[in-house]
C-alpha positions in Angstrom: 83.5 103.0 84.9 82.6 101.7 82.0 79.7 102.9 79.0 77.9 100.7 77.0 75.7 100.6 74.2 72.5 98.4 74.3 70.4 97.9 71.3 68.1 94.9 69.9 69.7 92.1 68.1 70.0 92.6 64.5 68.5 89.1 63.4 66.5 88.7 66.5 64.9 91.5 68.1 63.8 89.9 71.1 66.7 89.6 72.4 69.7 92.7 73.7 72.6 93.5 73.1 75.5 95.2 75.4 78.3 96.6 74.1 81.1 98.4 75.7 82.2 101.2 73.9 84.0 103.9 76.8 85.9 102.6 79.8 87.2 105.5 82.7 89.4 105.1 85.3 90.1 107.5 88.2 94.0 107.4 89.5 93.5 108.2 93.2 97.2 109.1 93.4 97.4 111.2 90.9 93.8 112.8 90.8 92.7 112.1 87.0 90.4 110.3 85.1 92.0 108.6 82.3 89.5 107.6 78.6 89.9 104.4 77.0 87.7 103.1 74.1 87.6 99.9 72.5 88.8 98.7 69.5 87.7 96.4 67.0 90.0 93.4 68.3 88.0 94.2 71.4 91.3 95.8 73.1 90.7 98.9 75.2 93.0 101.4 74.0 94.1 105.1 75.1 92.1 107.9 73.3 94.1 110.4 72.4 97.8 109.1 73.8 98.3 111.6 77.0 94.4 112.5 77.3 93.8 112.5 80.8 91.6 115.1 83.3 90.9 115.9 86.5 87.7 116.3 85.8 85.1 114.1 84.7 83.3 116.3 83.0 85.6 117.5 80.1 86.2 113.6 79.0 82.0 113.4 78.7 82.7 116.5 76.6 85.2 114.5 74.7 83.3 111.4 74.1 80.3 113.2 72.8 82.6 115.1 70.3 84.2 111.7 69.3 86.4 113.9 67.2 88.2 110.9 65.4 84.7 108.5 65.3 86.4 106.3 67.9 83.1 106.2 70.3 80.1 106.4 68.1 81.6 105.4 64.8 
């Protein structure tokens, strides 16, 4: 699952934007979600090394924290 943010372009409002900013991924085997956000280089990269759940709803928690500006800057 991935979350993106979609705004109007800077120098041409007409027109939208998508960026992806959160990416989730469920390991069936193992029963956890796993967070991911994207870097500048626009390489997705593990938030928090280790920071996985088994439920969804604590890594929505997390990204609305953004504790270390990762997701919202």
């Amino acid at each position: 699952m991935i979350m993106a943010e979609v705004r109007p372009r800077w120098d041409n409002p007409d027109e939208w934007l998508a960026m992806d900013f959160v990416k989730l991924t469920y390991v069936k085997s193992r029963k956890i979600w796993k967070l991911y956000w994207m870097r500048a280089s626009g390489k997705w990269e593990r938030y928090e090394p280790g920071r996985k759940d088994k439920q969804l709803e604590n890594l929505i928690a997390v990204i609305r924290e953004d504790r270390y500006g990762c997701f919202f800057g």
